[in-house]
Every structure is written in structure tokens, then in C-alpha cells.
N, C-alpha and C positions, 0 to 999 in steps of 0.2 A: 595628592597622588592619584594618577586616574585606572582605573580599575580596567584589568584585563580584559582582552578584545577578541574577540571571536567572528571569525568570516565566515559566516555559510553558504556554501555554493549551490544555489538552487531554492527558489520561495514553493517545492511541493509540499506535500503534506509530512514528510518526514524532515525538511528541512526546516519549515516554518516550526516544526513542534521542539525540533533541536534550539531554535530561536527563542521562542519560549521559555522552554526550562529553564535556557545560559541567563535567559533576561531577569528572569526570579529568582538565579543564582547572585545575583548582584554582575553579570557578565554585558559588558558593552558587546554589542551585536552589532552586526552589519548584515543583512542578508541581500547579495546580487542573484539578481534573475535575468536573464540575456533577454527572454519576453517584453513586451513594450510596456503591459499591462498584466493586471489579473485577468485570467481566463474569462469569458462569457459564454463559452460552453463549454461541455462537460458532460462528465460521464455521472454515475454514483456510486459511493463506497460501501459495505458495511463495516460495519463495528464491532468486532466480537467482542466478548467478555473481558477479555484479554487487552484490548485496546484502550477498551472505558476505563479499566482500572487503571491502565500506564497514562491517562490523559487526565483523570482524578490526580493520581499523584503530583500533579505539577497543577494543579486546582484550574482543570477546564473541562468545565459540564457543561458535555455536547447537547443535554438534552433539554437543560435551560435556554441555551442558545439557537439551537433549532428545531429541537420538538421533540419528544417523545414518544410516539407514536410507534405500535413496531405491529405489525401482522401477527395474525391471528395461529398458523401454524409457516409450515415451510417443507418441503420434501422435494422426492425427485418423480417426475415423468414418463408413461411413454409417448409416442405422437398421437396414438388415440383416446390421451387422458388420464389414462387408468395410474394410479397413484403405484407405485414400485414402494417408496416408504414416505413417511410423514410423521414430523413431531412437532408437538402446539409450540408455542414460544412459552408457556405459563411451564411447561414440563422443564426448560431450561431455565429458565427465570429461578425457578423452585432447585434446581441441581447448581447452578455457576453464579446465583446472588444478583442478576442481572439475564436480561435477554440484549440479543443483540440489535443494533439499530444499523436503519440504511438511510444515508443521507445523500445529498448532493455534494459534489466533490469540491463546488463552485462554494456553495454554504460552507462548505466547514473550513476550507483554505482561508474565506474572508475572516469568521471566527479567531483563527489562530494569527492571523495578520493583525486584527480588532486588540490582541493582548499585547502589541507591539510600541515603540514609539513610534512614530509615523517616519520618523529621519533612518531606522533604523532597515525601511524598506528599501534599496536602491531596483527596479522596475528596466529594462534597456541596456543593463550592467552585464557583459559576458566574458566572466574570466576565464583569460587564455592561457594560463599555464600560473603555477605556484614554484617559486625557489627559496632556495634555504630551508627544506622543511625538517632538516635533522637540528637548526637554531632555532630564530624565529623568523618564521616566513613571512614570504615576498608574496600577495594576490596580483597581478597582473591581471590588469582588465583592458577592453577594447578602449571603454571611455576614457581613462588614464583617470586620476594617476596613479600608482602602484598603492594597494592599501597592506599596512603593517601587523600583523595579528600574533597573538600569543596560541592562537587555535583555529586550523581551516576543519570546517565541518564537510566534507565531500556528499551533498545529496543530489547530487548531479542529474543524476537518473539514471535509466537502465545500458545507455551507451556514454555514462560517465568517461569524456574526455580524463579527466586525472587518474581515474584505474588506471588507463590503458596508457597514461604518460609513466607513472609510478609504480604500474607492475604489465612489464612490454613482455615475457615472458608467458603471462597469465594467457590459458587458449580465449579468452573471451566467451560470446553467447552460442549457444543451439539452439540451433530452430527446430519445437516441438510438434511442428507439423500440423498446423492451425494458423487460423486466421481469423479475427474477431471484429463483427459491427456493436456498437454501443451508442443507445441513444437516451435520451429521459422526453418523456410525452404526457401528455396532462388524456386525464380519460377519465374525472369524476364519477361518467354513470357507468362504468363496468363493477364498482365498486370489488374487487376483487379481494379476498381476504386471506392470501397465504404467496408466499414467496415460493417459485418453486424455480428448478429447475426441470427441462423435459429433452431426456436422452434419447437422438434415432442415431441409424448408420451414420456415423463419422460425422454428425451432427446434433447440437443440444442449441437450446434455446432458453433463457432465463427470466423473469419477471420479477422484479423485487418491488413491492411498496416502499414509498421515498414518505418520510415523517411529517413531509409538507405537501402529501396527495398524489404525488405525480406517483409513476412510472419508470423504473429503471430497466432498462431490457437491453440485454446484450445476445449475442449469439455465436458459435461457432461452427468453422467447416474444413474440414479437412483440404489442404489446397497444396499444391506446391508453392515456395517462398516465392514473396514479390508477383502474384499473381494478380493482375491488373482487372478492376470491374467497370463496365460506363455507370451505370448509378444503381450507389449502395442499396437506394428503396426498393428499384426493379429486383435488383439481385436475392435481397429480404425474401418478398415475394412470392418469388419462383421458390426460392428455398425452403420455407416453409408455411408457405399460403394454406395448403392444407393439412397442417396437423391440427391439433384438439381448442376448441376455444381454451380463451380469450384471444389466443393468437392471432388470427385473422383479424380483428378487431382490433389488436394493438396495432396490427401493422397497416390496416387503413389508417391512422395518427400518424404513424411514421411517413406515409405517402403524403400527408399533408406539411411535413418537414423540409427543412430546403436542405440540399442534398450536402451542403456543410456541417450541419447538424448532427448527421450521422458518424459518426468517428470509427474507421478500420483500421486495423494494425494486426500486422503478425505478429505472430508469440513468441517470443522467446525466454530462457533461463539461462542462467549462467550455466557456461560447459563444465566447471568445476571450482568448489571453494578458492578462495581467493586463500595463500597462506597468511594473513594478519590482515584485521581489518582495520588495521592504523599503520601508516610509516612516517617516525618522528613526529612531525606533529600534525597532521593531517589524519582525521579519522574518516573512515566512509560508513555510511548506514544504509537503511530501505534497498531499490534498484541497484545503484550505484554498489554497493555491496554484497548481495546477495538478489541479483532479480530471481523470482521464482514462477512458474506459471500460477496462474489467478484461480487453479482452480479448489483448491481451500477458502481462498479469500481471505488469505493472510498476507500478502503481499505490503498492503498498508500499514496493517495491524502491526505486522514487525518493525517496519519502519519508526512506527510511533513509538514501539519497543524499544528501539536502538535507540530515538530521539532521547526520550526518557533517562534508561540505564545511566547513557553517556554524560548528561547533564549531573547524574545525582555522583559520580562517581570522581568529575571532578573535582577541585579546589571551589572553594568562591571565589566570585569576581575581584575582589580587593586584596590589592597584593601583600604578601606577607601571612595573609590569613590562611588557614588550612578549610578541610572538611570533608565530612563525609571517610576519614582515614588517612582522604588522600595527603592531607597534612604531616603526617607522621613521618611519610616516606620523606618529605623534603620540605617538612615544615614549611609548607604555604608557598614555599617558592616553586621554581620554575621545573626543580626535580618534582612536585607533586604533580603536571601538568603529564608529563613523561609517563609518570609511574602510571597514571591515572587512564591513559591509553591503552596503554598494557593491560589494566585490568579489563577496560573494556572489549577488547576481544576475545581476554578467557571467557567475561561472563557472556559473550553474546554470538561468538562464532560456532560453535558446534550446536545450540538451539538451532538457527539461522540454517546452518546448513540442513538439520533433521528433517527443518520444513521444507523448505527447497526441492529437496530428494523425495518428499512424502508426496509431496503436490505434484511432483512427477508421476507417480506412478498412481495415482488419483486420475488424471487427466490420457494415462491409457485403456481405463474402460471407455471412457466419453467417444474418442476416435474409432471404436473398434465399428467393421463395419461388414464384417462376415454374417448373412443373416443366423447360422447356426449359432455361431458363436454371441452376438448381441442376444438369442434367445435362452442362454445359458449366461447372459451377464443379468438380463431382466429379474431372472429367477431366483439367481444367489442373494441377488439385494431383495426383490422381495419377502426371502427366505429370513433373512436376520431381525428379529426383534429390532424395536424402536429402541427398548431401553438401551440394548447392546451396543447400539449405532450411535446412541447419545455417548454412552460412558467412553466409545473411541476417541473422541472429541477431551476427555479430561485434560491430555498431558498440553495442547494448543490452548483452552481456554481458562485451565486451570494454572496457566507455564507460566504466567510472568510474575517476576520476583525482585526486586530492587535488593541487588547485593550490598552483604552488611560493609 
């Protein structure tokens, strides 16, 4: 008897993690990626509390596999330096059981690919539509030939082709009114030892420590959409060549980057919650389900969430058998797979959206670009104790839960 089959659409980091779990569920996998290969560049992730714990649960320790490493503190900026707030990472360490880690997006994607069977990658695969998904669906790919699945995993990304075949309705994304460079850059002797982010008018700028030395750095600016640059480096630069070291120093590295390197993209979130994040049997997670703006940096973390939830809340792989509950509803069969969907949008759609919604309105101080008023946003956050700042964080790092 061969054991249930799971399509997942998309090898990012919420897809690959869905892949995982279904795999250790006893679930034949398949994951199609229309990309020819794994990335060789990339941006970097972090990790919150939140994430480590959903990625333990399904036994993948990021920081056996690429390091441990986390900075020393972490806060927010202005362009001349001066610290608005700062909390060590041993102060979170000490409150969430865990500090958070920032890795390469390229590392940790090969990681969760590393727990796979090798057959279970398909690399050049770009599925063009799913049918039957109120049965058992049809994957329709470019390369043929149609593969048969008991579960499409929807981790598409943030302009997920299947949302928008599967819910034509739904208003799609907004644009947040930003635009983003993101690079990683090797800078041994700056030795830098705190992640921060640094807030000017309608522009921030980010430094993260990556567990394997480098540099994560990413940047934004308020632009109208689809705004066209000749090269990202120049444009860096001029944009912020002179705010507060290390800056200017990261961004000589960046100048030594070839201008691919550097990755832009506008921003967007979803315009509004999706009403169910499963129809029949196609579930959506990360992007694909909820894009939200990046500025929490949960974006992935949820993903990893959704990967997670979704996997424990199914069946097992082998059919007839139950688990996790979902047995009970349809004793192992093909009603547990159903019912098993449904749960996972109670348990994961209104978390999803809080974030969503919260990182929105996170990311309207960052643009604001009134000097009054930026000098009445510097204030308020320097005004808030650290612990206060810390304990806002419980309900995100403290939130994830694998339902009974």
C-alpha cells in the first residue's frame, strides 16, 4: 500500500519546511520549484523564538547546522547613531528560552532540502494550475506529466498563482509604499556586535550579524511603485553614504558587489485576509497565504509556523492510519485529510492575520518623513523602557502552539 502523497508548490523556506514535517509524518513528498536550481544568492533571515521552537518540533536544529552565533544586543537607530532603544539578546535569551538567530536564507533552504530524499526535489518543475481540488487533485506542470496528490501544499509565494486561480475574488496585494535593497557582504574587521536597525525620514537602514560572520543589510525608501534605479550600489550610496558608521563602511563592500548581488523589490501585504486558508484540498501557508510587510520579521517565522501546525495536524502518511485527532474524524481515511484542513485554518488564520495587520502599522513609523513629526516618533520610542519593549514581543515569540 503506498502511503499518501503531498505536492508542494514551491522549495522556499515555508515550503521546504511543509516538506519536511509531511516527510517525518510518513508523507511521500514531492516538492516542484519552476527555478532551475537552489538560489546562489540571497538575502538573510532571522529566526525568532517562535520559529526555533516550530522547527525543533519537527527535529531541525538550525543551529547545529549552521551555527549559533547571535549578536551581542539589537535595537533601533537614528542616522547620527544615537541609540532610540537596545536590548542585549542574553535579556531575551533569559525571557523566550532562546535568542534569536540570523542566518542565510541560501543556508537554511539547503538545510531543510539536506532532510529531504533527493527524488523528492523536482528543481525546473512549474506548476500551472491544480484540478479536482474538492477530490483528489490534478498538479499540472509545464514539464508534464500531471502528478496525482492526496495534498497540494500552496507555498507559492507572495504573488501565489493559485490564490488568485482559487480565490479570483480575493482584492490581492497593497503596496506599502516602500522599496527594499537587500544584500549579505563579508566585513570580518568591522567586527560589529549588535544588529540594529537605523530610522531617518521615510528611510531605515538594517545590519544584522549572519552566524557565519557575514553581514546581512537590507534597506528601505519610500518610492512610488515600480520605481526604476541604474545601479542599486550608486543609489545605496547616495541614500545613505552619510548616516552613522558602520554604514558607510558596509556600503564600500556593497560597492565591491556585482550589481546582481544586490536584490530590490517593492513591498507588499496582502490587501486583506484571505477567507480560508485551505479550499478542498489545497492548503496555502507563508506569502502565498498571508504576505505581510517584513517589518517584524515574521514573515518567515509564520511560514515556518504554518509548515509546522499543518503537518502535525494532519493524518499520517500511511493510509488507514489516523493521527494527531485527525483520525477520529475519518478514522485515517481520506475524511481525516478534510477535516484536517479545516483545522488548520481555525488554528492559524486569525494569528496570521494579527501579524499581518501589526507589521503594518510597525512599518508606518519607519516611512514617516515629517521632520516634526519623526522628532516626536524618535522620542516616544526612546521614552519606553526596554523591558516594556521586550514584554510587547510575548504574544509573537511566545505564540506558537501546536494544537491538541
Amino acid at each position: 500500500m503506498t502511503n499518501r502523497h503531498a505536492v508542494v508548490v514551491g522549495a522556499g523556506i515555508g515550503g521546504l519546511t511543509a516538506a519536511v514535517a509531511l516527510h517525518r509524518r510518513g508523507w511521500h513528498v514531492t516538492v516542484c520549484e519552476r527555478a532551475p536550481e537552489p538560489p546562489v544568492t540571497g538575502a538573510g533571515i532571522g529566526l525568532a523564538p517562535n520559529a526555533l521552537r516550530a522547527l525543533d518540533a519537527v527535529g531541525v536544529d538550525v543551529s547545529r547546522a549552521i551555527g549559533g552565533a547571535v549578536p551581542a544586543a539589537m535595537g533601533v537607530r537614528r542616522p547620527d547613531g544615537r541609540w532610540l532603544t537596545r536590548t542585549g539578546t542574553a535579556d531575551m535569551a533569559a525571557r523566550y528560552g532562546m535568542a534569536p538567530l540570523a542566518v542565510p536564507r541560501r543556508a537554511l533552504t539547503a538545510t531543510l532540502a539536506a532532510a529531504l530524499p533527493p527524488s523528492a526535489l523536482r528543481y525546473g518543475t512549474e506548476v500551472t494550475g491544480v484540478d479536482g481540488a474538492e477530490g483528489r487533485p490534478s498538479v499540472r506542470t509545464a514539464a508534464g506529466p500531471d502528478l496525482s496528490a492526496d495534498l497540494v501544499v500552496a507555498a507559492d509565494g507572495i504573488h501565489s498563482p493559485t490564490r488568485r486561480a482559487h480565490f479570483p475574488a480575493h482584492p490581492g496585494l497593497h503596496y506599502i509604499g516602500e522599496t527594499a535593497w537587500r544584500t549579505i557582504v563579508d566585513a570580518p574587521d568591522l567586527r560589529i556586535p549588535a544588529m540594529s536597525e537605523t530610522w531617518g525620514r521615510g528611510a531605515r537602514f538594517g545590519v544584522t550579524p549572519l552566524v557565519d560572520g557575514r553581514y546581512y543589510l537590507y534597506a528601505t525608501a519610500v518610492v512610488p511603485p515600480e520605481t526604476r534605479f541604474a545601479d542599486p550600489r550608486t543609489e545605496l550610496r547616495q541614500r545613505f553614504g552619510s548616516w552613522h558608521d558602520p554604514i558607510p563602511a558596509l556600503l564600500d563592500r556593497v560597492g565591491r558587489l556585482d550589481a546582481a548581488d544586490v536584490l530590490r523589490n517593492d513591498l507588499y501585504d496582502l490587501a486583506a485576509p484571505l477567507p480560508y486558508l485551505h479550499h478542498g484540498r489545497i492548503a496555502w501557508l507563508g506569502d502565498a497565504a498571508h504576505a505581510m510587510a517584513p517589518n517584524l520579521g515574521q514573515g518567515g517565522c509564520q511560514a515556518i509556523e504554518d509548515a509546522v501546525v499543518l503537518a502535525h495536524l494532519l493524518p499520517t502518511g500511511e493510509r488507514g492510519a489516523g493521527g494527531n485527532g485527525a483520525g477520529k474524524r475519518g478514522a485515517g481515511g481520506d475524511g481525516a485529510v478534510v477535516a484536517a484542513l479545516a483545522a488548520y485554518t481555525a488554528a492559524r488564520r486569525a494569528r496570521t492575520d494579527a501579524v499581518r495587520l501589526r507589521a503594518r502599522r510597525v512599518g508606518r513609523l519607519g516611512v514617516l518623513r515629517n521632520p516634526v513629526v519623526v522628532a516626536v516618533r524618535d522620542l516616544a520610542v526612546r521614552a519606553m523602557p526596554a523591558r516594556l519593549a521586550l514584554r510587547g514581543m510575548d504574544d509573537l515569540f511566545n505564540g506558537f502552539r501546536l494544537p491538541a
